[in-house]
C-alpha positions, 0 to 999 in steps of 0.5 A, a space after each residue: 441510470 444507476 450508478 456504478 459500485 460493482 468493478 472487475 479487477 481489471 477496473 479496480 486496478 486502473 481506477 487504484 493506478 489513476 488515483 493514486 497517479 493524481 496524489 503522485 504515486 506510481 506503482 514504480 515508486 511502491 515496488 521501490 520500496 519493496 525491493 529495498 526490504 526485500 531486497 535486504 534479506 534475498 539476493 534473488 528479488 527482481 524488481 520486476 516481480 516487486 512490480 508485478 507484485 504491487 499490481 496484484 494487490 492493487 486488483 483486490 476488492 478490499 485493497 480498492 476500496 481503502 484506496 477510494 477511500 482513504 484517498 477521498 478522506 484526505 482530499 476531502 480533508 483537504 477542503 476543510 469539509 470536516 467538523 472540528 476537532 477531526 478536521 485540524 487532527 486529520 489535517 495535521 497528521 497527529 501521531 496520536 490519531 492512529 485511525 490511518 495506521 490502523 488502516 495501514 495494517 487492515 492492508 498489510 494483514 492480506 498478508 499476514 503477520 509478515 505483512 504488518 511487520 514490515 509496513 511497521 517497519 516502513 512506518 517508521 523508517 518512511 522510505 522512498 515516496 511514504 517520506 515524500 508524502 508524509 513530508 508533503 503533507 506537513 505544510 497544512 495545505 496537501 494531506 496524505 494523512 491517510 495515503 502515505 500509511 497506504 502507501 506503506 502497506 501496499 508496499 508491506 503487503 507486497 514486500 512479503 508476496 515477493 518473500 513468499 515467491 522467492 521461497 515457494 521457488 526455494 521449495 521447488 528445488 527440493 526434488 520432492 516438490 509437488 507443483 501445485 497452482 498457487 495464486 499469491 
C-alpha cells in the first residue's frame, strides 16, 4: 500500500490541531495572542475572528508542512537523534542559530510584510503560550526550538488576516465600495 503525502485541507487542519494539541498548544491559546496585538490598535477585534483566523492558516499547505516538520525536529531533538554539534544547539535553543526564526518568518510572510513585523514583535516580547514554550524548553529535556517561533508566526500571520478584515470591513463603509469575494 502507498503511503499517504497528499491531504485536503480539512486534514491538514486536523492533523496541524492534533499535533500541536500533543506539544500543549491550541488554537485558543494562538488566537490569544492575536487579539492581544490586535487588539492594541482596533477596538473592533473579535476574539472569535482571531480564532477563525488561526484556523484558516493552519488549512494551508505550507503552513502544514512546517508544522509536521518543525514539530518532529524537536521531537526528534528531543531524543538526542542528531549528531553533535546540531544537536546540543537545537537542543539548547541557541540564539545564534537562527534556523528556527527563519522558519518563523517563511510562516509570518503568507502575510506580508505586516506579517514579519508582528511575529518580530512576538519574538521578542514571547506572549502567552510562545513564553510557555520557549520557557519549557529551557530545562534540557523538552524542545520547542522550532515550535515556539511557529508558534509565534501562526499568531503573527493571523494578527495581520484579522488586521486585514477589519479594514476590508472599513472600506465597506464607503459607499463607493465595490463587494467583491476576497479569501483572506
Amino acid at each position: 500500500m502507498k503511503t499517504k503525502i497528499y491531504f485536503s485541507r480539512e486534514e491538514m487542519f486536523q492533523l496541524n490541531r492534533d499535533r500541536l494539541l500533543e506539544r500543549g498548544v491550541t488554537i485558543q491559546s494562538i488566537a490569544e495572542i492575536s487579539f492581544k496585538q490586535q487588539s492594541r490598535y482596533n477596538d473592533n477585534v473579535s476574539m472569535r475572528t482571531c480564532i477563525e483566523s488561526v484556523e484558516k492558516i493552519l488549512t494551508l499547505r505550507d503552513i502544514f508542512h512546517i508544522i509536521q516538520l518543525g514539530i518532529e525536529i524537536d521531537c526528534l531533538t528531543e531524543k538526542g537523534l542528531f549528531r553533535s554539534p546540531i544537536q546540543e544547539i537545537m537542543q539548547a535553543d541557541l540564539g545564534m542559530f537562527g534556523v528556527d526564526e527563519v522558519i518563523g518568518l517563511a510562516v509570518a510572510s503568507n502575510y506580508g510584510t505586516i506579517g514579519q513585523t508582528n511575529f518580530g514583535d512576538i519574538d521578542v516580547n514571547k506572549p502567552g503560550i510562545v513564553k510557555e514554550l520557549n520557557d519549557a524548553g529551557k530545562d534540557g529535556k523538552i524542545c520547542h526550538t522550532f515550535l515556539d517561533d511557529i508558534v509565534g508566526a501562526i499568531a503573527a500571520a493571523a494578527s495581520t488576516r484579522v488586521a486585514q478584515i477589519l479594514s476590508e470591513n472599513e472600506a465597506a463603509k464607503d459607499p463607493h465600495y465595490t463587494n467583491i469575494k476576497l479569501d483572506l
